[in-house]
C-alpha positions as a LaTeX table, in Angstrom:
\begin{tabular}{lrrr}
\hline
Residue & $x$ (\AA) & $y$ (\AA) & $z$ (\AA) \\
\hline
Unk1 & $-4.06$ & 6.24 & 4.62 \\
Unk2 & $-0.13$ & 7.20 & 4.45 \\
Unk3 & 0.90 & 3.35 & 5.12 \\
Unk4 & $-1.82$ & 2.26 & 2.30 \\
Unk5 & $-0.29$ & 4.24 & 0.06 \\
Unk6 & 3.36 & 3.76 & 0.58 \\
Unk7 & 1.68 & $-0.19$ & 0.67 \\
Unk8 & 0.45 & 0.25 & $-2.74$ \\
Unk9 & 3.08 & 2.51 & $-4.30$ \\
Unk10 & 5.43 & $-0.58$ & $-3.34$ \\
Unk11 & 3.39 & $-2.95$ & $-4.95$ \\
Unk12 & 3.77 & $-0.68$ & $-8.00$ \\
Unk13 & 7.31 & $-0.60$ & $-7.96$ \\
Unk14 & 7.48 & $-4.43$ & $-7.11$ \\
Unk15 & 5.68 & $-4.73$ & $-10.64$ \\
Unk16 & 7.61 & $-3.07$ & $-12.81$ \\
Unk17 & 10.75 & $-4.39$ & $-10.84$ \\
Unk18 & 9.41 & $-7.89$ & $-12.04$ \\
Unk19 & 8.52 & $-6.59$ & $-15.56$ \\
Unk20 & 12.14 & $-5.33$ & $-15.59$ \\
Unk21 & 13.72 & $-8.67$ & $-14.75$ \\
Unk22 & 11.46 & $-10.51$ & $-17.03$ \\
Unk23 & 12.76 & $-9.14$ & $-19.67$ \\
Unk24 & 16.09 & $-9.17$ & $-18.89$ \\
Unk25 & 15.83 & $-12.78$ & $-18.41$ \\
Unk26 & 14.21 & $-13.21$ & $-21.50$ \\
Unk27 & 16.57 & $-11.14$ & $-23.62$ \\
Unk28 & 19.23 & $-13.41$ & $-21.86$ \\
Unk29 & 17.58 & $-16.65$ & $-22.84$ \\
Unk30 & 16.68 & $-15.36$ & $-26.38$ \\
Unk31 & 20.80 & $-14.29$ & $-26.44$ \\
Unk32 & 21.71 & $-17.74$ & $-25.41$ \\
Unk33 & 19.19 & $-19.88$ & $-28.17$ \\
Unk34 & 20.60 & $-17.53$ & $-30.50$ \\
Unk35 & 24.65 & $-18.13$ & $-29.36$ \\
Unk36 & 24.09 & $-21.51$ & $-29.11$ \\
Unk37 & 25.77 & $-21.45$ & $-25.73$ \\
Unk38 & 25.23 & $-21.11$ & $-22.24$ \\
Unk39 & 26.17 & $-17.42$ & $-22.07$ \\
Unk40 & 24.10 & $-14.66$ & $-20.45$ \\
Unk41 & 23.90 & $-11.44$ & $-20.87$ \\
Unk42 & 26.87 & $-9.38$ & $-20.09$ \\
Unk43 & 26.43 & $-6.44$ & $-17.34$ \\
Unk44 & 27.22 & $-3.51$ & $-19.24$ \\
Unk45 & 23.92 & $-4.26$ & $-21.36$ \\
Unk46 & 21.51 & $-3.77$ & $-18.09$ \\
Unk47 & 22.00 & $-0.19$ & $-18.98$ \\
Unk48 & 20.18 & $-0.14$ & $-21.68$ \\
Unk49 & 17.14 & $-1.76$ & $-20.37$ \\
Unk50 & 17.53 & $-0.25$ & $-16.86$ \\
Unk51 & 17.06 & 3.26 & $-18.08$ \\
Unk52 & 14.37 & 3.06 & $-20.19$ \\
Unk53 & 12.74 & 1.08 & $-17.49$ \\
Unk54 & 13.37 & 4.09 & $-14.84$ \\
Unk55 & 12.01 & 6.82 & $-17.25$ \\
Unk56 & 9.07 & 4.84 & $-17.98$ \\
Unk57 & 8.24 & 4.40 & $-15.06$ \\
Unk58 & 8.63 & 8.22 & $-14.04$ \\
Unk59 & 6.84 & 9.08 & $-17.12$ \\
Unk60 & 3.81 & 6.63 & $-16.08$ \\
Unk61 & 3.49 & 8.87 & $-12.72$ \\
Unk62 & 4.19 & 12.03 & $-14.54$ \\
Unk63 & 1.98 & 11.91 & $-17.32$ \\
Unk64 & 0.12 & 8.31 & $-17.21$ \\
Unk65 & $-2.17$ & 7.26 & $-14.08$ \\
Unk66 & $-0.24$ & 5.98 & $-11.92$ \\
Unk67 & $-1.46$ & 8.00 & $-9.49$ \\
Unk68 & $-4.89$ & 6.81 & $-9.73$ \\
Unk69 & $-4.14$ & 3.16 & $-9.96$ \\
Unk70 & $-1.85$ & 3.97 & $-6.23$ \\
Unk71 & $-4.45$ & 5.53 & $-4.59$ \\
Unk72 & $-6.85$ & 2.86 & $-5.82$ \\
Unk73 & $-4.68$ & 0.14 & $-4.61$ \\
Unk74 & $-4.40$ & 2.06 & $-1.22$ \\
Unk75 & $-8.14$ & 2.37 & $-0.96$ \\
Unk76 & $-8.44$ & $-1.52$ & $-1.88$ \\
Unk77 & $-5.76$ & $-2.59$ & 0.85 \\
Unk78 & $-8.07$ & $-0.14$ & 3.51 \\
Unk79 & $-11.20$ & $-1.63$ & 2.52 \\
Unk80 & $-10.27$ & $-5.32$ & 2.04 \\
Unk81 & $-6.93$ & $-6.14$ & 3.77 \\
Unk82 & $-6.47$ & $-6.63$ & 7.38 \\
Unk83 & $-3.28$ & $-4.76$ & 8.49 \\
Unk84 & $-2.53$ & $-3.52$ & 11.67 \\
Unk85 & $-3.02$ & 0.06 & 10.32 \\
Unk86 & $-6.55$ & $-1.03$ & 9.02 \\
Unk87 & $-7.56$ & $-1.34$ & 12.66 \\
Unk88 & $-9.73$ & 0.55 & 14.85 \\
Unk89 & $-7.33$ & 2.41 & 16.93 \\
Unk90 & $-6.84$ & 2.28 & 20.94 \\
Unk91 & $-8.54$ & 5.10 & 23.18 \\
Unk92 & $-8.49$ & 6.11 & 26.31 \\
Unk93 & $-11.94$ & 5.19 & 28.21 \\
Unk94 & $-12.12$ & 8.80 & 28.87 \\
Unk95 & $-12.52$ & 9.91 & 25.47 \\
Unk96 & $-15.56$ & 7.62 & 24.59 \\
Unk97 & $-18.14$ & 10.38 & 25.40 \\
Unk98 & $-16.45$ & 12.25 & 23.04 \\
Unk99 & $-15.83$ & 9.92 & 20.37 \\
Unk100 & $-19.61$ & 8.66 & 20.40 \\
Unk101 & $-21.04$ & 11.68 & 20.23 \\
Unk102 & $-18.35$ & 12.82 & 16.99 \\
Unk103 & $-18.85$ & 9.16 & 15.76 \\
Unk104 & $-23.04$ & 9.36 & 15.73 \\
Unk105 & $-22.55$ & 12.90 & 14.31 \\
Unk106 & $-20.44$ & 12.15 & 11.59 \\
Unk107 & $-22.84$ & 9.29 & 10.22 \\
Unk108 & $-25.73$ & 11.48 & 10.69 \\
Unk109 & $-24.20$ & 14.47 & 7.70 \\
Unk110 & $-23.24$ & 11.54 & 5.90 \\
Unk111 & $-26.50$ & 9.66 & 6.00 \\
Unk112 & $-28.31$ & 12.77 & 5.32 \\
Unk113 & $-26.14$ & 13.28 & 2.51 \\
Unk114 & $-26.71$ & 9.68 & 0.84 \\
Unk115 & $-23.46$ & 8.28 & 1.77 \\
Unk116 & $-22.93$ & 5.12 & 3.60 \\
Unk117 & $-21.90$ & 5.66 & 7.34 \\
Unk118 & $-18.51$ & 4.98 & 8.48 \\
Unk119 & $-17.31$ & 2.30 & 10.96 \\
Unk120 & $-16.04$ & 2.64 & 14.17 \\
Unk121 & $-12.57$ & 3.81 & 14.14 \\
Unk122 & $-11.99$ & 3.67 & 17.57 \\
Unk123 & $-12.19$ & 1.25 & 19.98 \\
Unk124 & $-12.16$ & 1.34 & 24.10 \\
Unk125 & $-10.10$ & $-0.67$ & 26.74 \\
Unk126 & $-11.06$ & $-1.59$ & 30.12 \\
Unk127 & $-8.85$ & $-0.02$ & 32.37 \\
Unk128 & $-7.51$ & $-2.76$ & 33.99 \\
Unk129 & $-6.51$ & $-3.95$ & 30.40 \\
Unk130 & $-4.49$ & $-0.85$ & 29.87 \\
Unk131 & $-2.34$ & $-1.43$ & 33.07 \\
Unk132 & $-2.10$ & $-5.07$ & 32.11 \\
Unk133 & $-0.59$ & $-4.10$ & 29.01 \\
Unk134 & 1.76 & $-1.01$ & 30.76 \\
Unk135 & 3.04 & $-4.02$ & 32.49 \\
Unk136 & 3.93 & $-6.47$ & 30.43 \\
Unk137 & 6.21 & $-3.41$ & 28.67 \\
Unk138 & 8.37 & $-2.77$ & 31.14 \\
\hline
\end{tabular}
């Protein structure tokens, strides 16, 4: 859930970034029909966009729902996307007693409460796999 969400907090940022540059480019081009000349706009105006752009985007997370469009975005890239964090993770074989009977236990409370079950989140290698692997590490 962390990397989702540091996933989709990025995306946010990677909006506004482009929002940001938009306009700057198209205060630049609007500078330049009006000039009549190929001139864009000097540095020391970024300023003034920058820092509105920077408390807006603050104010959006303090105040606006930001929050709720991250965590939606996060839930969206665990549900849909197919990272290497979306994955079921690697166990040891001797833990698969234990996970089945936590697994099947889980989905039973949340069956019995009307909620779908969850998928496996764990997943089991051969042995022999697991020395395979060890191997081609070192």
């Amino acid at each position: 859930m962390e990397m989702a969400s540091r996933m989709a907090m990025m995306r946010d940022r990677v909006n506004w970034l482009c929002g940001f540059y938009a306009i700057m480019g198209g205060v630049s081009f609007g500078r330049m029909i009006r000039l009549r000349r190929i001139s864009p706009l000097p540095l020391n105006y970024i300023p003034f966009v920058l820092v509105p752009f920077l408390v807006a985007y603050q104010a959006d997370f303090a105040y606006g729902n930001k929050a709720d469009r991250i965590e939606r975005e996060a839930r969206k890239i665990l549900k849909e996307e197919n990272h290497w964090f979306c994955q079921p993770m690697d166990l040891p074989p001797t833990l698969k007693e234990h996970y089945l009977e936590l697994w099947q236990g889980t989905n039973e409370k949340l069956v019995s409460k009307g909620y779908p079950p969850e998928k496996h989140w764990g997943r089991f290698s051969e042995p022999e796999t697991i020395v395979v692997q060890e191997q081609k590490k070192s």
